[in-house]
FILUM-611711 format. One record per residue (C-alpha): x, y, z; residue in one letter. Coordinates in pm, whole numbers, padded with zeros to 5 digits, always signed. Layout:
residues N
XYZA
...
end
This chain:
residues 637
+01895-06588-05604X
+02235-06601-05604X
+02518-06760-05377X
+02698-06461-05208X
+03026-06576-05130X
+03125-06183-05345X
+02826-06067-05076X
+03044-06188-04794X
+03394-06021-04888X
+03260-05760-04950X
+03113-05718-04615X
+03423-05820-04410X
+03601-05558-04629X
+03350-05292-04454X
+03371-05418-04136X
+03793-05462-04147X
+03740-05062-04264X
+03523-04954-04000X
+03672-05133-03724X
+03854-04828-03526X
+03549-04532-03645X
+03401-04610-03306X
+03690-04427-03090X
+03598-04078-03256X
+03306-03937-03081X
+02968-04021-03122X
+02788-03724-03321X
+02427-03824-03224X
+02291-03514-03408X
+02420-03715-03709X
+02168-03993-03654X
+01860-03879-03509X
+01641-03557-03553X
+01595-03345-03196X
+01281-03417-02989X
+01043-03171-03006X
+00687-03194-02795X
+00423-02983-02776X
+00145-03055-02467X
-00215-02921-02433X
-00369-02952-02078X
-00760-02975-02032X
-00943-02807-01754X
-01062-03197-01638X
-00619-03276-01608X
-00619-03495-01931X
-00303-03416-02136X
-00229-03378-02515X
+00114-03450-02635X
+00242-03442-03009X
+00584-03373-03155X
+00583-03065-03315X
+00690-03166-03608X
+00450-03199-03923X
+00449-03588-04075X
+00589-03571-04418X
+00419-03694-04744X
+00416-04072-04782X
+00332-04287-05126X
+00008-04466-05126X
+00132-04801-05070X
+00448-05052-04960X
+00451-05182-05340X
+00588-04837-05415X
+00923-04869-05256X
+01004-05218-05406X
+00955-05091-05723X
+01169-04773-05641X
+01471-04965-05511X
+01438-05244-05834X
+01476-04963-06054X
+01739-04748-05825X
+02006-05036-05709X
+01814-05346-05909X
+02210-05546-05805X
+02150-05416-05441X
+02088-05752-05227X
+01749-05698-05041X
+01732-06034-04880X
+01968-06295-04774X
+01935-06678-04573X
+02131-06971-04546X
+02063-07232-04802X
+02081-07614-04653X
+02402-07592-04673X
+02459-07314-04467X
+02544-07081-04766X
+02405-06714-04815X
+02119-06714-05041X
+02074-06360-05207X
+01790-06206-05333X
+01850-05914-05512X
+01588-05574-05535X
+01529-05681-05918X
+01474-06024-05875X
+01294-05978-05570X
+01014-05739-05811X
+01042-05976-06063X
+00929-06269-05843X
+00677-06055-05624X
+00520-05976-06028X
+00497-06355-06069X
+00365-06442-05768X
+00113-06150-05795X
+00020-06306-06159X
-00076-06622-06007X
-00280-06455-05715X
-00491-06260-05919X
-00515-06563-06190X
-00645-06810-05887X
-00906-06508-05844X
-00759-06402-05527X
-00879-06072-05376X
-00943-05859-05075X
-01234-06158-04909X
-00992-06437-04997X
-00613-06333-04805X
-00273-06516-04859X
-00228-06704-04509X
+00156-06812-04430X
+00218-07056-04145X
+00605-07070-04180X
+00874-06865-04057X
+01086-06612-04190X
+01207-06712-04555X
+01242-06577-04909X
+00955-06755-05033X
+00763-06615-04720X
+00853-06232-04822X
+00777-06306-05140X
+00397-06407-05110X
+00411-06155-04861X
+00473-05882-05100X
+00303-06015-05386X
-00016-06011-05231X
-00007-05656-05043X
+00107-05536-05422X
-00232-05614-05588X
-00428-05579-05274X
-00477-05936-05108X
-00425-05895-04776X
-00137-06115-04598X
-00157-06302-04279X
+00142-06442-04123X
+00070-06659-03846X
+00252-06762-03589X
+00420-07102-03650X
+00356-07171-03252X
+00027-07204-03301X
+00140-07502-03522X
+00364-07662-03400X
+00365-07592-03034X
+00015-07605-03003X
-00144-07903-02911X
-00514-07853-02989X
-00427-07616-03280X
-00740-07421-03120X
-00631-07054-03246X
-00500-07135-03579X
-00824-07345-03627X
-01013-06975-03524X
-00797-06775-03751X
-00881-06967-04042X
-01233-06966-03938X
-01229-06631-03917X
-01004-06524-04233X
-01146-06773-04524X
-00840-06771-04666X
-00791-06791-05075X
-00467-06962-05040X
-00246-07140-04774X
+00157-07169-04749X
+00326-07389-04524X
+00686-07417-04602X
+00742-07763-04534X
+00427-07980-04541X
+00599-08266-04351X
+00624-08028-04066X
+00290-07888-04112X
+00148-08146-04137X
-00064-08165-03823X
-00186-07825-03870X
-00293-07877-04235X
-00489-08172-04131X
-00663-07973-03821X
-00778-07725-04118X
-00912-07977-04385X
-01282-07905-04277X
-01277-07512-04244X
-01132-07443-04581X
-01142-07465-04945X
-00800-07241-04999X
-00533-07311-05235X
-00227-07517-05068X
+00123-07436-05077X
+00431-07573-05033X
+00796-07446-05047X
+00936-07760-05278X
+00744-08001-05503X
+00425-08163-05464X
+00298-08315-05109X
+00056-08589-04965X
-00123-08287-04829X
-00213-08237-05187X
+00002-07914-05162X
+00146-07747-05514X
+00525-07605-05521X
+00584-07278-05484X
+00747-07262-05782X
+00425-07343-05947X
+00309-07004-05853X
+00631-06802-05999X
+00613-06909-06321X
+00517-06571-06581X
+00400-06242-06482X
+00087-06064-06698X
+00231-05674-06638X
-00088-05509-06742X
-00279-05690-06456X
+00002-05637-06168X
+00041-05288-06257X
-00414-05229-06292X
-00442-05413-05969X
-00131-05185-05792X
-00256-04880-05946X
-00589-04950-05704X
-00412-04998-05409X
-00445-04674-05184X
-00396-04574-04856X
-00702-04749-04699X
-00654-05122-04857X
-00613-05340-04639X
-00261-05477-04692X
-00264-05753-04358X
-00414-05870-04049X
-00182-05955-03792X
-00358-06168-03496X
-00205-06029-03155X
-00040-06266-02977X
-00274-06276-02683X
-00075-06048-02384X
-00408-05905-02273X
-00623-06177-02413X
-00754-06398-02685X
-00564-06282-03064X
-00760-06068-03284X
-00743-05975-03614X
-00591-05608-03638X
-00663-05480-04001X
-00364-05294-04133X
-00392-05072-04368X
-00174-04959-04645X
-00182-04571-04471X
-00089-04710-04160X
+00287-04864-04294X
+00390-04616-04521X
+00295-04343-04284X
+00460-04540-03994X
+00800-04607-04231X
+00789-04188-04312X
+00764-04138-03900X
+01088-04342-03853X
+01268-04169-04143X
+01228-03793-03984X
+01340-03969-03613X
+01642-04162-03763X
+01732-03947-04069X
+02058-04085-04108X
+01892-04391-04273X
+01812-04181-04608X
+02198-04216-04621X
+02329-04508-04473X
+02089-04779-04605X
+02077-05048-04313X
+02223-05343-04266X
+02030-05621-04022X
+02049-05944-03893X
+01738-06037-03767X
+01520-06315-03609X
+01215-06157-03520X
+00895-06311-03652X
+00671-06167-03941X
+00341-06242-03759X
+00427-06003-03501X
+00421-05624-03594X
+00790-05568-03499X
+00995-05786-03679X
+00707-05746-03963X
+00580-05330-04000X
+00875-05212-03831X
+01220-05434-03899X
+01069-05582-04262X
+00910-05241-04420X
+01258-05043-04236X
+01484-05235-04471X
+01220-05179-04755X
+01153-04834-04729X
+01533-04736-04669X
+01659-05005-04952X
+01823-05205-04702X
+01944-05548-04673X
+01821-05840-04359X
+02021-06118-04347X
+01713-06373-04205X
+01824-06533-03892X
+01702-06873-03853X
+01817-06835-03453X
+01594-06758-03208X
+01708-06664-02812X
+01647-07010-02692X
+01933-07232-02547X
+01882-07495-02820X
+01836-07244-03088X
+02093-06915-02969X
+02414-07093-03182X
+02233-06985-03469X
+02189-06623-03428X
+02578-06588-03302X
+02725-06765-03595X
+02513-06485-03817X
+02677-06214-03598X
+03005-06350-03629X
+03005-06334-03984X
+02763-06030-04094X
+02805-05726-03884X
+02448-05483-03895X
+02445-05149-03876X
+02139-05141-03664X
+02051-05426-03403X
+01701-05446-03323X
+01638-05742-03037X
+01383-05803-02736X
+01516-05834-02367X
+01554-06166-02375X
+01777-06199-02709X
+01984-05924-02512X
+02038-06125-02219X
+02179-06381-02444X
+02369-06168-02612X
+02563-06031-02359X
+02699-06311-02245X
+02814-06452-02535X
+02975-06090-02619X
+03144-06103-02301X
+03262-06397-02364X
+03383-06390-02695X
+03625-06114-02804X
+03639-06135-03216X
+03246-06184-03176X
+03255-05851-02991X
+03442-05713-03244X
+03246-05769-03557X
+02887-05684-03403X
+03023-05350-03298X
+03186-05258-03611X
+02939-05093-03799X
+02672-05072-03548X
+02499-04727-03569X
+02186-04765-03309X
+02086-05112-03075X
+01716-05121-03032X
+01501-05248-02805X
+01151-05339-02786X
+00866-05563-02696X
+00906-05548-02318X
+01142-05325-02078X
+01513-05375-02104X
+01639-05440-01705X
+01916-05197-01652X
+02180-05437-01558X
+02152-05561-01959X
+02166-05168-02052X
+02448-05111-01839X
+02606-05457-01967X
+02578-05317-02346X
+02656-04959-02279X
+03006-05140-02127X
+03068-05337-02433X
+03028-05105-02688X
+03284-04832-02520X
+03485-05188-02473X
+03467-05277-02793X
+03468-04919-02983X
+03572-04650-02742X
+03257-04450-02762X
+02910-04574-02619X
+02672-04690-02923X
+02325-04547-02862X
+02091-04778-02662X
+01755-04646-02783X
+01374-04798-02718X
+01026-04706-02877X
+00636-04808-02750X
+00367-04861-02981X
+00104-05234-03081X
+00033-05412-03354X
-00261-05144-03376X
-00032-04896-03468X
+00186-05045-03691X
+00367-05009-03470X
+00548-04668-03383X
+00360-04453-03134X
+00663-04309-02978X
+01024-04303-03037X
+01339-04231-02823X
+01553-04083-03078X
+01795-03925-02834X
+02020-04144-02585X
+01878-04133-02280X
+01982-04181-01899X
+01888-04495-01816X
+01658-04782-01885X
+01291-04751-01996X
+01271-04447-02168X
+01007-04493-02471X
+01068-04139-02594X
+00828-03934-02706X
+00530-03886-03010X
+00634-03923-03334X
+00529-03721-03621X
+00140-03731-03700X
+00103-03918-03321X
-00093-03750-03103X
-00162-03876-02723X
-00392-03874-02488X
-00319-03876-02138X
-00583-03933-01868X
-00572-03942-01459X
-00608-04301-01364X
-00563-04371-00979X
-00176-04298-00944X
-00084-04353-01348X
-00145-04150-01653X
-00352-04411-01939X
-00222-04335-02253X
-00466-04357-02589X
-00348-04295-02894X
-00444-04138-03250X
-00257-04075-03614X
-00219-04210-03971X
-00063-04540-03816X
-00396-04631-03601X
-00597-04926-03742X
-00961-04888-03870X
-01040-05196-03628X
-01055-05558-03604X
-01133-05794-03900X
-01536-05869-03875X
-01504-05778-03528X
-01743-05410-03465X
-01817-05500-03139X
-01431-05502-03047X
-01349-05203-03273X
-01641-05050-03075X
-01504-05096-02736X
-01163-05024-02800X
-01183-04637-02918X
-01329-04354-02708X
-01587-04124-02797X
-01295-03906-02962X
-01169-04185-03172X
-00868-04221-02931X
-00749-04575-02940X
-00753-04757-02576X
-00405-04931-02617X
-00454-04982-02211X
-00064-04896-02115X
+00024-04661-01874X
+00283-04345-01888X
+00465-04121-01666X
+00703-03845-01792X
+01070-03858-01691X
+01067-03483-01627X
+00729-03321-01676X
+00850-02998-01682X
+01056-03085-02005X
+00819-03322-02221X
+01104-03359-02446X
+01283-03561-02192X
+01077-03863-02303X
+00798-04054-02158X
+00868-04398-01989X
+00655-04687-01982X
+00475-04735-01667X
+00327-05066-01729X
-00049-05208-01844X
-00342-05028-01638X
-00445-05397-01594X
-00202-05529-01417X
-00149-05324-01162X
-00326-05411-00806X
-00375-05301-00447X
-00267-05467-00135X
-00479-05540+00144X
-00299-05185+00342X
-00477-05023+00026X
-00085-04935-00138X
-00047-04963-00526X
+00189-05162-00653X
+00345-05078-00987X
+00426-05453-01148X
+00611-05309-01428X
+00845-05150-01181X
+00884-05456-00936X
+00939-05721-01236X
+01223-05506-01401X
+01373-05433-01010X
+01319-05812-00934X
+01466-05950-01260X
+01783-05769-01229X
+01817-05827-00874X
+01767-06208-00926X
+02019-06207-01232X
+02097-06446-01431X
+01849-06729-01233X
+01540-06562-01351X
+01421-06466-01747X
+01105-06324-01561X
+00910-06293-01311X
+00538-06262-01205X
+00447-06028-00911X
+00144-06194-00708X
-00033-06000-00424X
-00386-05851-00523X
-00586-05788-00192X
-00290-05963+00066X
-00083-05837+00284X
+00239-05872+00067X
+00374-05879-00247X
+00525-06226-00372X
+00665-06361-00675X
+00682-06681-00921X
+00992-06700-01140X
+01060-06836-01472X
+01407-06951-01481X
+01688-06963-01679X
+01777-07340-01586X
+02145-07327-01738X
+02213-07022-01546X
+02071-07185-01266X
+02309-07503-01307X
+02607-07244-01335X
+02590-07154-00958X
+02583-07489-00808X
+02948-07619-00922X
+03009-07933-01114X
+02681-08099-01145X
+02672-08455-01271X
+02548-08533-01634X
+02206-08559-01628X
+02115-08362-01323X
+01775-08291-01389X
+01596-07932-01381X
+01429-07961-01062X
+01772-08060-00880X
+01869-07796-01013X
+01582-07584-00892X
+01628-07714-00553X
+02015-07689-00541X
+02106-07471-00221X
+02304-07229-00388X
+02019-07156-00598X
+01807-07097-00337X
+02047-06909-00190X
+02103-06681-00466X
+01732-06614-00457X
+01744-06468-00082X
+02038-06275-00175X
+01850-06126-00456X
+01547-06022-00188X
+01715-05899+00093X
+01822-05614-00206X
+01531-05583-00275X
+01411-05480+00067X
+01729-05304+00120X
+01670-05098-00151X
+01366-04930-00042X
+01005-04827-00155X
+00837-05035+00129X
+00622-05326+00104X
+00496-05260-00257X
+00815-05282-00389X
+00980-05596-00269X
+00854-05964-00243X
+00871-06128+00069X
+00873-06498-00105X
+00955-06660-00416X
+00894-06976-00586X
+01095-07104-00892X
+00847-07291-01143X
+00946-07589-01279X
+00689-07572-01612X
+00782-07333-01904X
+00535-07039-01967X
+00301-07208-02222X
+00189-07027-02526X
-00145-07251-02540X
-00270-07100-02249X
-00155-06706-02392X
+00052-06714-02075X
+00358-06603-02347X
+00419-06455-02644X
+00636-06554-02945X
+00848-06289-02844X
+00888-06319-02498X
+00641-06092-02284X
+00496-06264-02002X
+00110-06230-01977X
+00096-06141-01548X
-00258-06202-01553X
-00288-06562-01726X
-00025-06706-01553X
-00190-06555-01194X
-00503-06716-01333X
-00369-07047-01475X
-00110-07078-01201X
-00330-07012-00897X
-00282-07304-00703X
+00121-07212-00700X
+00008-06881-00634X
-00187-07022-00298X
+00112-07222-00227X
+00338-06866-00214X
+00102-06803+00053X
+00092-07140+00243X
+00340-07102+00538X
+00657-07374+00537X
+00572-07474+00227X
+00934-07672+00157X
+00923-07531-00233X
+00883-07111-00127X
+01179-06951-00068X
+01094-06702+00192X
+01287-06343+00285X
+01434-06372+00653X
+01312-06195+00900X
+01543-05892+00971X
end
């Protein structure tokens, strides 16, 4: 690595020369390829949808286009994070082969294979991507877990079962200090090799540099000439928003296929190699198979943000965006939220994000509209011309891309439509369409799991991903598809009316901006809908004045204005329209955090409705308790 202080000039020399681009017109035919869908209907009303255009040829493995781009730009930085210091750290497309080489030397010499994967506990680093790539290069598969189930855990219960399951060959925890805890937990259900990021450790940990020491090219280059479409390059363990995590076996085919799909939607990154600035975690499949293998496949460079959209943590990710501008932004809602405040707020920040910026994307969970309208504002603020605000749908068992909205569209919510080699499958069920899924980016199943591979394809090898869809126009399929929420969560009232939780959380959440960051929608069986709030305490605080120092949260909870705000937010609601299934008639703001012990949330943000109903039921009975001092209730008209 290098320090890239010539990295840096560079980059505010592009920015300074692409500051004013944005007040020409937006070509959008220069960026993304036209949607085209074909549909099939079946006499029994089930639909087929596909794009009509054929997926191109893909190489048989990720390991391909690292060693493309090392010998194509070898100076081209691939990789870049902050050094203790705070300095830019650079690792280069040639280095970054020649370490992966090393790395994969020492795999294959600690007789490493396909039964005995890499397992990383740490976030986002060099040395991460590194091990990372090394092993999916000679066929070891990789498993990144989530560092939450580390170090926010406090019965380390799942990482205990994905060791368990895995039998790992090797273990890397970046800091074993840190890790320590976990490690420990793990001493009896492993004999795996231990890894640290720096030196030696009490844990009885080896450095990392231990591992890149030489590299035995004859054995790298046997052991990547066997890698094919169906090795298994990872498992990545869902993060439990419909249940317990499994392992989801991906497969080689599935992320070079899925990298191909995105190059025929986006074509304009075969020419513009991107640029990103990026937080999202590597043991979820979209900051891993689809912001990681982007920047690989199109010789890219990701600056690795060591921010995440927390109030303790946010500083981070702005100081990265006021220094290194991206060319595409890729975020969840709740990043965006953040976002747009601090872009509102902050006009040379503004500036610089919006410079180069080809495409924001959005994922993960719906986008509210106020935050769409919000960044639509900015950009023709900042730039003259509106930057496209694009989405896509898809799981970690597909790799992820399923669907794609390469096309701006209206509003909020659009998840476009099939990409190339995607074909789905949409059934009747009550008053929503259940979408399955099947293509080259579909896993094979879950790791020594048949009986949940079983249950989770039809009888046509459709995969039951369990959302739901509804077309935006469905007399013009190429209009897009948008999401319509999980076929789970959706329930009846006791009057027998549907109500659409998907819809009511996104109408909610903007209503009840900026108090809530979510919201759960409570009513199976009753007579009305009702809903429990997560919410944003300093945004909370910001309504009620001048508080003391060291007012605590649930003052701040209780503050009128608060409460206030809340009625405010459900009278629109009700005024709005759509009757009683699409308003709540009470709220209640929680004062606990969603906990990711108890799956009620996900490292990135989604909300699991259904464990927090279940976990949270006596709060749930106490929406329903009349004059119950905590509820804030809807007046009467």
């Amino acid at each position: 690595m290098v320090p890239c202080g010539w990295l840096r000039a560079r980059v505010i020399a592009s920015k300074r020369a692409t500051t004013h681009t944005g007040h020409m017109k937006r070509d959008l035919n220069d960026l993304f390829a036209a949607p085209m869908t074909a549909m099939e209907r079946r006499a029994d009303g089930t639909l087929l949808l596909r794009s009509r255009s054929e997926l191109g040829a893909y190489p048989a493995s990720m390991g391909t286009y690292l060693e493309h781009w090392a010998n194509v730009a070898p100076d081209r930085p691939f990789l870049a994070e902050r050094d203790p210091r705070g300095e830019w750290q650079v690792l280069t497309y040639a280095l970054a082969r020649r370490r992966v080489r090393r790395v994969a030397t020492a795999l294959l010499g600690n007789a490493l294979a396909a039964r005995r994967p890499v397992i990383v506990l740490s976030d986002s680093s060099i040395e991460h991507a590194i091990l990372m790539l090394a092993a999916m290069h000679v066929g070891i598969p990789s498993v990144s877990v989530s560092p939450a189930y580390s170090l926010a855990s406090a019965d380390f219960a799942k990482l205990r079962a994905i060791v368990s399951l895995v039998e790992p060959g090797l273990i890397y925890a970046d800091d074993p200090g840190r890790y320590g805890s976990a490690l420990e937990s793990l001493r009896d259900l492993h004999s795996a090799l231990l890894v640290c990021r720096q030196g030696r450790s009490g844990a009885g940990a080896i450095g990392f540099q231990e591992l890149d020491v030489h590299e035995n090219g004859y054995a790298v280059d046997d052991a990547l000439a066997r890698v094919g479409p169906d090795t298994v390059a990872k498992l990545l363990f869902t993060s439990g928003s419909t249940g317990e995590p499994k392992g989801v076996i991906n497969t080689q085919r599935m992320l070079v296929s899925n990298q191909q799909a995105r190059a025929q939607c986006w074509p304009f990154l075969e020419r513009e190699a991107p640029t990103l600035v990026d937080w999202l975690p590597w043991s979820h499949t979209f900051g891993a198979n689809h912001n990681f293998n982007l920047v690989l496949r199109f010789g890219g460079t990701m600056y690795i943000d060591a921010g995440r959209p927390t109030p303790s943590q946010f500083s981070v990710s702005l100081a990265n965006l006021r220094e290194i501008a991206p060319t595409v932004y890729l975020n969840v809602p709740r990043g965006y939220e953040m976002l747009v405040s601090a872009l509102e707020a902050d006009t040379e920040l503004r500036g610089v994000f919006f410079s180069r910026l080809r495409v924001i994307f959005y994922a993960a969970a719906a986008l509210p509209q106020y935050l769409w309208e919000a960044l639509t504002e900015l950009s023709v603020r900042a730039t003259g011309s509106q930057v496209p605000l694009v989405s896509a749908w898809g799981a970690t068992e597909t790799a992820p891309l399923i669907t794609d909205c390469h096309f701006q569209a209206a509003r909020s919510g659009c998840i476009g439509v099939p990409v190339p080699g995607a074909t789905l499958k949409l059934l009747p069920s009550g008053e929503k369409l259940e979408v399955r899924v099947k293509g080259p980016y579909v896993t094979p199943g879950y790791y020594k799991r048949p009986d949940l591979t079983a249950q989770n394809f039809d009888e046509e090898g459709f995969y039951r991903i369990g959302d739901a869809v509804r077309f935006v126009d469905a007399a013009h399929p190429e209009n897009g598809l948008l999401f319509d929420g999980r076929i789970s969560e959706d329930f009846k009232l006791d009057s027998g009316t549907w109500v659409n939780v998907t819809a009511l959380r996104l109408r909610a959440t903007s209503a009840l901006a900026p108090v809530a960051q979510d919201v759960v929608v409570a009513g199976h069986d009753r007579s009305s809908v009702r809903i429990l709030i997560f919410p944003n305490i300093a945004a909370c605080a910001s309504l009620c004045g001048g508080l003391p120092s060291g007012t605590s949260p649930e003052e701040v909870l209780s503050h009128q204005n608060v409460r206030a705000h809340v009625v405010s937010a459900l009278q629109k609601l009700r005024a709005d329209g759509g009757g009683s299934s699409m308003h709540a008639v009470a709220a209640l703001l929680l004062r606990e955090p969603a906990s990711i012990d108890a799956g009620e949330v996900t490292d990135k943000g989604y909300i699991n409705q259904r464990k927090v109903l279940h976990r949270r039921s006596d709060l749930v009975a106490r929406l329903y308790t009349e004059h119950a001092p905590d509820v804030i209730m809807l007046p009467h008209d």
